[in-house]
Structure formats: structure tokens, C-alpha cells
N, C-alpha and C positions, 0 to 999 in steps of 0.2 A: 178341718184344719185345727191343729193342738192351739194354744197361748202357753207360752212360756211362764213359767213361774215368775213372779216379780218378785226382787228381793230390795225391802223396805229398810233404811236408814234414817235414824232420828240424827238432826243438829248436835254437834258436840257442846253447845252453844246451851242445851235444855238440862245442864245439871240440877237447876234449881227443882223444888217441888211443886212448882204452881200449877203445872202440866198445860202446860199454853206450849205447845209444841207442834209442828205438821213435821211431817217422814216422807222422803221421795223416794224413788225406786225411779232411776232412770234406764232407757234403753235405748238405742241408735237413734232413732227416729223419736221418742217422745221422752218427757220427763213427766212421770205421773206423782202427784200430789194428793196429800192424805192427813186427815188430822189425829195426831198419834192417840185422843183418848174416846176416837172413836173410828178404830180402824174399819170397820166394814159399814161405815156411811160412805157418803158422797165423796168421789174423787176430782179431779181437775186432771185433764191430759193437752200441757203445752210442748211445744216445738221447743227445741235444745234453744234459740234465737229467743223468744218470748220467756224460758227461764230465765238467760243471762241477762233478758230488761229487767225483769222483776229483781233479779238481783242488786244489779247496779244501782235501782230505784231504793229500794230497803238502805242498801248500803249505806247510803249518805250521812 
């Protein structure tokens, strides 16, 4: 079975330089999470439901 390419998006929010930044690439089913200055470490893969908590939680 193939995997689809994931296509990764940084915050528009990380203009600054300090590089404290994560990139998601989301897909029907998951929202995969990634720390942009180290893309081929460890990832996080939550349900679209558990992104929008971590959202709203940040948000505040």
C-alpha cells in the first residue's frame, strides 16, 4: 500500500527568527505534527477533534 506524500505548512504566525516553530500537514483522517527545525525527527499524529482542542486550548 503507497502513503501519500504529506505536504507540510509552517504558521504564518513564525515570521520571526527565533525558529520556535511546528508545520502540520493535515489529511482527512489525521493532522500530523512536526517541529519545523527538525523536520525528519519525531512527529505527533492527532485526530482533526484533538487538533481543534489543542487549538482552542493555545488559543486563549
Amino acid at each position: 500500500m503507497s502513503t501519500p506524500e504529506l505536504h507540510w505548512y509552517k504558521s504564518s504566525h513564525s515570521g520571526d527568527d527565533s525558529g520556535d516553530c511546528i508545520e502540520i500537514a493535515p489529511s482527512p483522517s489525521t493532522v500530523h505534527v512536526r517541529d519545523s527545525k527538525n523536520p525528519t525527527g519525531p512527529r505527533l499524529a492527532l485526530s482533526p477533534a484533538a487538533w481543534a482542542d489543542f487549538c482552542r486550548h493555545v488559543g486563549r
